[in-house]
C-alpha positions as CSV (number, residue, x, y, z in Angstrom):
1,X,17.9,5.9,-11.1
2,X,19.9,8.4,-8.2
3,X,17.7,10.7,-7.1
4,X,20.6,13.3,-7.3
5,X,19.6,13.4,-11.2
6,X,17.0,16.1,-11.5
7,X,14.1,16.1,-13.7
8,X,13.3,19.9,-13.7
9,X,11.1,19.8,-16.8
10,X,8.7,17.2,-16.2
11,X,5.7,18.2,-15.0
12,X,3.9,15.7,-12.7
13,X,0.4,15.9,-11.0
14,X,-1.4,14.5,-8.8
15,X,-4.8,13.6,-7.6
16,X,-5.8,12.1,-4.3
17,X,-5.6,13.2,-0.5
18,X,-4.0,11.7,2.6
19,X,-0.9,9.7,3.3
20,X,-0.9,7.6,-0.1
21,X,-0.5,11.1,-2.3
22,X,1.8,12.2,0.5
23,X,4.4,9.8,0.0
24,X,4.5,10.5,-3.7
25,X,5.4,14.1,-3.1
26,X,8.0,13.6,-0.7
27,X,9.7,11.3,-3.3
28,X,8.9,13.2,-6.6
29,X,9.8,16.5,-4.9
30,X,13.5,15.0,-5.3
31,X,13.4,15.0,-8.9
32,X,11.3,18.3,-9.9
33,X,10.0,21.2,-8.6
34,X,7.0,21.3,-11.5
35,X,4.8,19.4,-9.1
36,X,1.2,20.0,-8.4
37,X,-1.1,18.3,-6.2
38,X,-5.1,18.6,-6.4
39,X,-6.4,17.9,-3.0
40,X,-9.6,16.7,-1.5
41,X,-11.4,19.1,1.0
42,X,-14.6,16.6,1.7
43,X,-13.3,15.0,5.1
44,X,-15.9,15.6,8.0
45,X,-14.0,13.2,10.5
46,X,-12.8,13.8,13.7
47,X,-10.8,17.4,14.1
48,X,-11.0,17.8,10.9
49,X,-14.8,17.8,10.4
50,X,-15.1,20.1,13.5
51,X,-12.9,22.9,12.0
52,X,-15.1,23.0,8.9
53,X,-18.2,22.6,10.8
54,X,-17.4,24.9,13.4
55,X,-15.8,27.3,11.6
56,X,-17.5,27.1,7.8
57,X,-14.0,26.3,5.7
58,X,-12.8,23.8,4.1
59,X,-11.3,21.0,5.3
60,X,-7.7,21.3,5.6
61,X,-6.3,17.8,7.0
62,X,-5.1,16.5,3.3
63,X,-4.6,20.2,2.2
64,X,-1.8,20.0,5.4
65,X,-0.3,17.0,4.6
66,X,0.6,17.6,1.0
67,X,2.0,21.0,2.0
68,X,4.0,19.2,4.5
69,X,5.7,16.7,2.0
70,X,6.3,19.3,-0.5
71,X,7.6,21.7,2.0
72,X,11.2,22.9,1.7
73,X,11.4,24.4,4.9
74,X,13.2,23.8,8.1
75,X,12.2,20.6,10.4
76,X,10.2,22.3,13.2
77,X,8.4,24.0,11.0
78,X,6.9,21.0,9.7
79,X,6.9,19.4,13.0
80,X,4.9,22.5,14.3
81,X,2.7,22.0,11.0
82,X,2.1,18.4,12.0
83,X,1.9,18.8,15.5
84,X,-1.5,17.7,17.4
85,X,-2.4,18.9,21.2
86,X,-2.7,15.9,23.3
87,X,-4.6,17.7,26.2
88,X,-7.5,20.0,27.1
89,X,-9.9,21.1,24.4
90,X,-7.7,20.8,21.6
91,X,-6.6,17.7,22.2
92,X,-6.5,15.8,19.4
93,X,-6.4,19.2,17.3
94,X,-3.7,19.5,14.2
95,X,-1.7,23.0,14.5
96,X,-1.3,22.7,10.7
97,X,-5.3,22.6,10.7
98,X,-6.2,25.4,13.1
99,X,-3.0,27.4,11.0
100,X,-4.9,27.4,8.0
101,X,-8.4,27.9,9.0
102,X,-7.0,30.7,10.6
103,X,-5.3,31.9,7.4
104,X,-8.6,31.4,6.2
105,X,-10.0,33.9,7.8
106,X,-7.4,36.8,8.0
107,X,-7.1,36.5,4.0
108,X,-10.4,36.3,3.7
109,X,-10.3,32.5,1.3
110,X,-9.1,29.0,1.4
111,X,-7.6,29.7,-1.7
112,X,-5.5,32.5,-0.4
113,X,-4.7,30.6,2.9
114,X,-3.2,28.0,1.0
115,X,-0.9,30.7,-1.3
116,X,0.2,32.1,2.1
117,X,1.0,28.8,3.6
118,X,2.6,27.7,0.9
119,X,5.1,30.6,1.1
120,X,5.9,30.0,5.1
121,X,7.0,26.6,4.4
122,X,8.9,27.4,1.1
123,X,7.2,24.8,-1.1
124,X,8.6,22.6,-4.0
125,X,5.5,22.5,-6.2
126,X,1.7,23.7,-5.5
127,X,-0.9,22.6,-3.3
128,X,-4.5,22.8,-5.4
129,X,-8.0,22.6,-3.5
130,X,-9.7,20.6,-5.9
131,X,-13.0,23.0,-5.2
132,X,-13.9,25.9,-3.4
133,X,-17.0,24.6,-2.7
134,X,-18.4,23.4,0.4
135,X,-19.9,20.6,-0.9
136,X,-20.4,16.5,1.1
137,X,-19.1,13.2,-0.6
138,X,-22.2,11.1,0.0
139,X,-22.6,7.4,-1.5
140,X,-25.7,5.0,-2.3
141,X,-24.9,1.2,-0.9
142,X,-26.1,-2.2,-2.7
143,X,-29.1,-2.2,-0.1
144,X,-30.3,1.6,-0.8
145,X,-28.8,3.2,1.9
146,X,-27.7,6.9,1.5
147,X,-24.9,8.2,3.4
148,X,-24.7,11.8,3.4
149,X,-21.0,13.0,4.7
150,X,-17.3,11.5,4.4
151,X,-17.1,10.4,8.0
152,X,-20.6,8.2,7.4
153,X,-19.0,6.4,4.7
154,X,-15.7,5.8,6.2
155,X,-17.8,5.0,9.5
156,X,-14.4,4.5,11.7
157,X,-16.4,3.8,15.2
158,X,-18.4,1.4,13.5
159,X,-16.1,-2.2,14.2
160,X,-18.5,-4.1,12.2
161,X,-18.4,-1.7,9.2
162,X,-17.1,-4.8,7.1
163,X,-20.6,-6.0,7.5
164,X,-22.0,-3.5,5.9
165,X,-23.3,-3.4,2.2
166,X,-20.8,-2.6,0.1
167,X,-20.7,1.5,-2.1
168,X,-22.8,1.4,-5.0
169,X,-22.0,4.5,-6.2
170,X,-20.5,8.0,-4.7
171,X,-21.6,11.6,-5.4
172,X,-21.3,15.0,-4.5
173,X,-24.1,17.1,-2.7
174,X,-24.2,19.9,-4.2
175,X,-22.8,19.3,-7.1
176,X,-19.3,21.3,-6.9
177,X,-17.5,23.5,-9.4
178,X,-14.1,22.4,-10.2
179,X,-10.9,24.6,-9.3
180,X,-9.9,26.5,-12.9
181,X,-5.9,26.1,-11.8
182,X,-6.5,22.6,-11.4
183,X,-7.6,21.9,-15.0
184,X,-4.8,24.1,-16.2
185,X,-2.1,21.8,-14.3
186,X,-3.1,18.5,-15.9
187,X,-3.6,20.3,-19.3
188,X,0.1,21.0,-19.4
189,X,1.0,18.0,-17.1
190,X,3.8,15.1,-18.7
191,X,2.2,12.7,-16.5
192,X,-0.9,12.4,-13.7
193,X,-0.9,10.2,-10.8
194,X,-4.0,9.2,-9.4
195,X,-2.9,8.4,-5.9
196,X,-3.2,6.0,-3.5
197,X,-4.7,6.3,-0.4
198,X,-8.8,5.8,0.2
199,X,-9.9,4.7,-3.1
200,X,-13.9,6.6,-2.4
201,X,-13.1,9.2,-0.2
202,X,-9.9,10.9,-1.4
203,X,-9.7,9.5,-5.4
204,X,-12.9,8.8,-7.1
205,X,-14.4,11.9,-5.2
206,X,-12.0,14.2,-7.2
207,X,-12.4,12.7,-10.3
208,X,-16.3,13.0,-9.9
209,X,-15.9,17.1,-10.0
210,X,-17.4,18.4,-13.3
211,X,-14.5,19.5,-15.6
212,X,-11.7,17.1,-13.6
213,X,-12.0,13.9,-16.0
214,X,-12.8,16.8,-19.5
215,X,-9.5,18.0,-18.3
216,X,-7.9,14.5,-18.3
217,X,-9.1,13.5,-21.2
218,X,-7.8,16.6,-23.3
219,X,-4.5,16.2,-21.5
220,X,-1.6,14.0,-23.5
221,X,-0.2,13.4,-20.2
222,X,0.3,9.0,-19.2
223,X,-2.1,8.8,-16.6
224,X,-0.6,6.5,-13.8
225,X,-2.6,4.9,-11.1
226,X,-1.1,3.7,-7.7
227,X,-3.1,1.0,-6.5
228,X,-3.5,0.3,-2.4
229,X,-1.6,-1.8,-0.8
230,X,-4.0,-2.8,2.0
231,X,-7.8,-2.6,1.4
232,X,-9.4,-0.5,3.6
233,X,-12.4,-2.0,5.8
234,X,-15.3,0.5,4.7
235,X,-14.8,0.7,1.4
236,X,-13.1,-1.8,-0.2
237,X,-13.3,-4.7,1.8
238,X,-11.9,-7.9,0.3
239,X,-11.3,-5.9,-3.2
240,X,-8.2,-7.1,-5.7
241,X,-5.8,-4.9,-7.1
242,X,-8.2,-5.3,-10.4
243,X,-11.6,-4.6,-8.6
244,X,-9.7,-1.1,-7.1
245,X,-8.8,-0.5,-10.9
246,X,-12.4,-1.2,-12.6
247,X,-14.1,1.2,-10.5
248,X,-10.7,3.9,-11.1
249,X,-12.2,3.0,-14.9
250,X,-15.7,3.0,-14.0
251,X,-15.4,7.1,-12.5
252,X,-12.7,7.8,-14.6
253,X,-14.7,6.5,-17.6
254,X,-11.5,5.5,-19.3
255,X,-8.0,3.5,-19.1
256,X,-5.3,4.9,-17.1
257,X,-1.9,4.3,-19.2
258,X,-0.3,2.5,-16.2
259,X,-1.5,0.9,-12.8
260,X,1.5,0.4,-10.4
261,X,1.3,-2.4,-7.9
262,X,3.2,-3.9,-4.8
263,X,5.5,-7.1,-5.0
264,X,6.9,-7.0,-1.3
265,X,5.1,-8.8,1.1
266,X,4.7,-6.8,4.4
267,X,6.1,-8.3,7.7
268,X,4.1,-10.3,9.6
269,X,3.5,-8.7,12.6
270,X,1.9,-5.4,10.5
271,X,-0.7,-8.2,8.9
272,X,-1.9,-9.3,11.9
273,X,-2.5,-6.0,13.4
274,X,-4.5,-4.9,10.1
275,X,-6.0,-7.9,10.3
276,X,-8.1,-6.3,13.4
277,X,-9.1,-3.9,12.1
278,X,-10.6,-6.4,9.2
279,X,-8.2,-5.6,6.6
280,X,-5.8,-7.6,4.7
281,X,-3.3,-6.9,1.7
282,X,-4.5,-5.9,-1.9
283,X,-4.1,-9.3,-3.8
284,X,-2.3,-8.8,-7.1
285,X,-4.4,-10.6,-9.7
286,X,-2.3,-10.5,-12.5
287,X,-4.7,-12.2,-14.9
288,X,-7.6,-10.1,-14.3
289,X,-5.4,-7.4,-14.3
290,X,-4.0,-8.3,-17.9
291,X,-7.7,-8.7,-19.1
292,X,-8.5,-5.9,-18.3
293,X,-6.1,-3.8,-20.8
294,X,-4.0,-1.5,-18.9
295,X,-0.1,-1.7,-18.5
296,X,0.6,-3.2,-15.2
297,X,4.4,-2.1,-13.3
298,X,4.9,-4.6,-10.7
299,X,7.5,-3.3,-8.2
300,X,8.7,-3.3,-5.0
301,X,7.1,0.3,-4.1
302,X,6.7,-1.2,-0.1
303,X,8.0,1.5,2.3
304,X,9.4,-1.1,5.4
305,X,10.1,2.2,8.0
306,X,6.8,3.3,7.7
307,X,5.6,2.0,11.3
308,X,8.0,3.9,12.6
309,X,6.3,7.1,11.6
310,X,4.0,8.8,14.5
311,X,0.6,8.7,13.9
312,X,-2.6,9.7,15.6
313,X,-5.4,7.1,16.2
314,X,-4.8,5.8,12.9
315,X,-4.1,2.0,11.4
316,X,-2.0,3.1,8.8
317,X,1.6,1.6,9.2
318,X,2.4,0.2,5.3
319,X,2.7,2.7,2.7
320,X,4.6,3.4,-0.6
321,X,8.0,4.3,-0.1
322,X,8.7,7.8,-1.4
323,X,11.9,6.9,-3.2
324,X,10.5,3.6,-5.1
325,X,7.4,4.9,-5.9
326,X,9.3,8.5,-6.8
327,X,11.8,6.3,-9.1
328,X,9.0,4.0,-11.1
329,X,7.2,7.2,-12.0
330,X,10.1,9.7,-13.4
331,X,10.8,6.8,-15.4
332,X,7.5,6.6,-17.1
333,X,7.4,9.9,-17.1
334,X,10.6,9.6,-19.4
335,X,13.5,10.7,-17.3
């Protein structure tokens, strides 16, 4: 499908955080501007975690990224968006982050720092907190361990985390209330994308917000999930593209319509180096997959320039590429 053929009346969500929901934006903002996003806002790691500790909002880091690949404005305004200091004591610190916390402030809510933001960089789409509430993702392991924040559970200075019992279950403490304008998008929504990206930490902990799955349910949108390429060494060591899927069934408490996965096989080199970090590509188990009932789109959704991009402190070189992944979905969608 050429990208040049717009879409304008679908209307496409999504639900995640991070680089995997990221991707899809840049690609579907090609096709339609009816696009919203519905964030996560639980990350306590690094910078992040010290803006919302420090300064009592919500954690911006995804919030900044999907504003970022739906942005329509000039390219140094997303470079100064995406720009981190590399010295003194912000080094390390996201502009985008400080930018909205600040916004934060001055308008007095996340909420409106987001509608303010969103007007500076002259967004394709909307960019939804999936709560206002300051509230931690905590999960219960196999052996009874609690872990009580994000950054616990992802563990990243932990090199043995791999060894650790695997997530039983995640929750929310408190229990949050969902955002009203992100039930109303995937009311009306054609079709929702549960992202890739960290399958605990940035999916399953939206979907476990009272009211988020009600609202899916009552939608007639096809619900699409995008499984991982890679598995991701604290939670989902070892997992196959079915075991990501089950527990997207197990939170979602019913079948998505669609589960895209990978075909390409990632160079060489980029296996090795995740393989250091204990992680390993997302085996496509195509019988499992077909027992388990949902619609499987196998495609070649690998993006190949994607260690090119500059990232900070962060294993994350193979992702979806924003036109393939952009392309498979407008045509479920039906365009």
């Amino acid at each position: 499908m050429n990208s040049e053929i717009r879409c304008e009346g679908l209307k496409v969500v999504t639900i995640g955080g991070g680089n995997g929901t990221a991707a899809i934006l840049e690609g579907m903002k090609k096709y339609t501007d009816n696009i919203t996003t519905i964030v996560a806002v639980t990350d306590t790691g690094r910078n992040t975690g010290r803006i919302r500790k420090d300064l009592e909002v919500l954690s911006p880091g995804d919030t900044r990224n999907c504003l970022i690949a739906l942005a329509n404005s000039e390219k140094l305004m997303c470079d100064l968006f995406q720009y981190r200091f590399d010295n003194g004591h912000l080094e390390g610190y996201s502009f985008g982050n400080l930018f909205l916390a600040t916004l934060t402030k001055l308008t007095g809510s996340f909420e409106k720092a987001v509608e303010e933001a969103s007007k500076i960089l002259k967004l394709k789409g909307k960019v939804l907190p999936a709560t206002f509430d300051m509230v931690n993702l905590c999960a219960e392991l196999e052996d009874g361990r609690v872990l009580k924040e994000e950054d616990e559970i992802i563990d990243r200075h932990n090199p043995e985390v791999y060894l650790r019992s695997p997530i039983k279950r995640v929750f929310h403490e408190p229990k949050p209330k969902v955002n009203p304008k992100a039930v109303e998008a995937i009311k009306e929504a054609d079709i929702v994308v549960l992202s890739s990206g960290s399958l605990f930490t940035s999916l399953i902990g939206n979907l476990l917000i009272e009211g988020m799955r009600e609202a899916l349910y009552e939608s007639g949108a096809k619900i699409v999930y995008v499984c991982n390429m890679m598995t991701q060494i604290s939670q989902t060591h070892e997992y196959k593209a079915s075991d990501h899927l089950k527990q997207v069934i197990n939170y979602l408490r019913e079948k998505p319509d669609y589960v895209i996965v990978n075909t390409k096989n990632p160079a060489g080199h980029l296996i090795e180096a995740y393989k250091k970090e204990h992680s390993g590509v997302v085996e496509n188990d195509f019988d499992n997959l077909e027992k388990i009932g949902v619609k499987v789109i196998a495609e070649d959704v690998l993006d190949e320039g994607a260690e090119k991009k500059p990232l900070w402190e962060k294993l994350d070189l193979l992702r979806h590429d924003p036109d393939k992944i952009a392309r498979v979905l407008v045509g479920l969608g039906g365009c």
